[in-house]
N, C-alpha and C positions, 0 to 999 in steps of 0.2 A: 504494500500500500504506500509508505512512503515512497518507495523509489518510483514510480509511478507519479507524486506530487512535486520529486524532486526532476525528472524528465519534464514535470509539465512546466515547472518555473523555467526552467534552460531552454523552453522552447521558441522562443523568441530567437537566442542565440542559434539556434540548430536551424533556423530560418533565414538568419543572415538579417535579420532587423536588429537596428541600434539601440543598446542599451539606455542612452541617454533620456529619449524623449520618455521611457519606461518608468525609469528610475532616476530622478533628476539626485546630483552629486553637487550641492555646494559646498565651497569650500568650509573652512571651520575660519568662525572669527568669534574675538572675545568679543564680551556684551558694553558695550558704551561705559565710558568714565571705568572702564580699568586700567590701571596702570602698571608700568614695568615691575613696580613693588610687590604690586599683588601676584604677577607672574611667578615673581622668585621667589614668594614665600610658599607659595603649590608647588612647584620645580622641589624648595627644600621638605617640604612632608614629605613630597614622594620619595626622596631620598632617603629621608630619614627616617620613614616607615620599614623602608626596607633593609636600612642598617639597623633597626629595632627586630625586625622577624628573625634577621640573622644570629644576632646576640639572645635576642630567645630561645630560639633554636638551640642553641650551644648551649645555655643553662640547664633548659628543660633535660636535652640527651646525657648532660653531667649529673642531674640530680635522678634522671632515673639510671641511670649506673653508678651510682654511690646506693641508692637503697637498692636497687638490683644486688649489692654485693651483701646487702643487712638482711634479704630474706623481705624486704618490703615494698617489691618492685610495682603491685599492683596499685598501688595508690598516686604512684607519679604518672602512671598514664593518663588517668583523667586531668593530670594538672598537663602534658603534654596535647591531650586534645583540647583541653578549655582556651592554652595558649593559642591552636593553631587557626582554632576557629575565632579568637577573638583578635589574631592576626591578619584573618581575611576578608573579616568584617570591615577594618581597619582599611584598611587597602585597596576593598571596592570605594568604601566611600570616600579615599583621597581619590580613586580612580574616576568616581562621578564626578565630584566637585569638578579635577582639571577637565573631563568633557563638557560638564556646562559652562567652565569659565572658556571655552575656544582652545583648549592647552592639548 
């Protein structure tokens, strides 16, 4: 069934008609009265988001291999998934903010 809905969207293409007038592509622009400042400080979350997942990462994976070694390993995985999910929570929504700001 899907492959069937996915042949049907491509068929435009397999016809040799232009995408364009289909699916109009404008460019991405930020929304009025933002400034370079604002730019750079979404440029920095998003860097910093992801120098934060890293360094979580590397704590959580130390802390469940120090109680992996005590016999108490099953308790740091919930702290490993609580991180990763509240990592990518994280993430999407620096990831929204820079698409609605044009970034």
């Amino acid at each position: 069934m899907l492959d069937r809905l996915a042949g049907l969207a491509l068929l435009p293409l397999k016809l040799g008609l232009p995408m364009d007038p289909l699916l109009p592509d404008p460019g991405a622009a930020a929304p009025p009265g933002v400034t370079g400042v604002t730019s750079q400080l979404i440029a920095l979350l998003k860097w910093g988001s992801l120098i934060l997942a890293v360094i979580c990462v590397f704590v959580a994976a130390g802390a469940f291999a120090v109680r992996h070694q005590r016999g108490e390993g099953g308790d740091a995985l919930n702290a490993v998934i609580g991180i990763a999910v509240l990592l990518a929570v994280a993430t999407s929504a620096v990831s929204i903010v820079t698409w609605f700001m044009g970034g």
